[in-house]
C-alpha positions in Angstrom: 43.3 118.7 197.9 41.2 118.9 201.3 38.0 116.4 201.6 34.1 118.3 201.4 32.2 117.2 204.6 29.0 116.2 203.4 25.6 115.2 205.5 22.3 114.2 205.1 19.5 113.9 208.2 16.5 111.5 208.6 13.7 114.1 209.9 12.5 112.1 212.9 9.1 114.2 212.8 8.8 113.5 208.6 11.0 109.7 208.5 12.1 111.0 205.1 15.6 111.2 204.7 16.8 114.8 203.3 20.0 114.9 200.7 19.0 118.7 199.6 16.3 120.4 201.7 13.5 117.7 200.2 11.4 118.8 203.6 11.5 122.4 202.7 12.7 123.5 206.2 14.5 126.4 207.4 17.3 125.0 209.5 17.7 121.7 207.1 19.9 122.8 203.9 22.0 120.6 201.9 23.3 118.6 204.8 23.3 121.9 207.1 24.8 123.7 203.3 28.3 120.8 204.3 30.1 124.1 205.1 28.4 125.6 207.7 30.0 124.0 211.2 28.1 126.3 213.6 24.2 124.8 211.9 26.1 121.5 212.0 26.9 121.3 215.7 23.8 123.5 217.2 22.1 120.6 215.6 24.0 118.0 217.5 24.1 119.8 220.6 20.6 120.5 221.1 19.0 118.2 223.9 17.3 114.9 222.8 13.6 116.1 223.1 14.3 119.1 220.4 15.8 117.3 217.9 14.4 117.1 214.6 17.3 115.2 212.2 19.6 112.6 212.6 22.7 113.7 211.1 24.6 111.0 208.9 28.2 112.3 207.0 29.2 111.4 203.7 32.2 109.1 204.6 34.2 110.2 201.1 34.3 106.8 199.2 31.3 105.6 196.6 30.1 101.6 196.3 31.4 99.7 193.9 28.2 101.4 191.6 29.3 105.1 192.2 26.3 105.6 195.0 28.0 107.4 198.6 28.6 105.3 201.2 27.2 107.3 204.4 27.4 106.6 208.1 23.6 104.5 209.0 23.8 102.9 205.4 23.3 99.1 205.2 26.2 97.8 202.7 26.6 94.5 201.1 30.3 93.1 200.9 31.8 90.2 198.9 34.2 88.6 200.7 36.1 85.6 198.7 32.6 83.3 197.1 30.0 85.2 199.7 28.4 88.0 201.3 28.3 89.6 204.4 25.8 93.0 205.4 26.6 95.4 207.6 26.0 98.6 208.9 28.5 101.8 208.4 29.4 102.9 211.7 32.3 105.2 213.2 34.3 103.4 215.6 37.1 105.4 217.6 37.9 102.7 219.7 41.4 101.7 218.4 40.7 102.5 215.3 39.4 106.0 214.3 37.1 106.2 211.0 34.4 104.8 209.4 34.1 101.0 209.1 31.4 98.2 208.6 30.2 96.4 211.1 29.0 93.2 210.5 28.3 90.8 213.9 30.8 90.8 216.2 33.7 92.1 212.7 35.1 94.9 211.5 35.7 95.8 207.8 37.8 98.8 206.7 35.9 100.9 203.7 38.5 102.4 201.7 38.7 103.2 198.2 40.6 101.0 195.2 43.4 102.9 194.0 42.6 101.7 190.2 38.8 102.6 190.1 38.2 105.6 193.0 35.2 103.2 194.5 35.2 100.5 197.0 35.1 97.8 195.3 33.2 95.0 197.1 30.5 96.8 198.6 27.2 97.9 197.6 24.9 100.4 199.4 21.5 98.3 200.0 19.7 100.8 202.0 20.0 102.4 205.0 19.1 101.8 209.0 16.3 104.1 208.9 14.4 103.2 205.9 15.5 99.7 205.9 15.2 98.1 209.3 14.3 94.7 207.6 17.8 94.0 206.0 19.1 94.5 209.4 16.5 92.3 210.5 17.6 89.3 207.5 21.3 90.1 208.4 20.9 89.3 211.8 22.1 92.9 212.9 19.3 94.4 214.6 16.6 91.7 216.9 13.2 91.1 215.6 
């Protein structure tokens, strides 16, 4: 069984964040249509000044609800009696995937064997529409 690659993009120009060609662009469908590698990376390899999207990929695993967890989202996690929020980031610095940064820690997302979800976290929103719970969780300076 192989994993689907899955995206969505914040349109910089728009700050709406596209699931399924919501912006009714050309270039923009389905998360670059998840498949298509070559619209993927002429996307990310265009210089800075011609960008249009921010591209964000599915990291395979739902919340604890069922909603996908992708890379930018801001995720609660319970942790024993309390709660810590972070940000889903890729590290490849000893580690290679996707994990949740929180401070100056690390958390591994990975899926419960018995459900299919992970099982303490939560999607709350996401860095780009939601700059405020970075702000309350002390991740991103007011």
């Amino acid at each position: 069984m192989s994993k689907v690659n899955k995206y969505r993009a914040w349109n910089i120009g728009k700050k709406i964040m596209c699931y399924d060609n919501k912006d009714s662009s050309d270039c923009y469908l389905d998360g670059a249509y998840a498949s298509d590698v070559g619209l993927i990376n002429f996307h990310l390899n265009m210089p800075e000044y011609l960008k249009t999207y921010e591209y964000m990929q599915y990291i395979g695993v739902p919340d604890k609800n069922g909603k996908e967890i992708y890379e930018g989202d801001i995720v609660r996690r319970k942790i024993f009696d309390d709660y810590v929020v972070g940000q889903v980031v890729w590290l490849d610095i000893g580690f290679c995937g996707f994990m949740l940064k929180c401070g100056n820690s690390y958390y591994h997302i990975g899926k419960s064997e018995h459900t299919g979800k992970s099982d303490c976290d939560e999607v709350i929103g996401n860095v780009y529409e939601n700059t405020d719970l970075l702000k309350k969780a002390g991740i991103l300076k007011q």
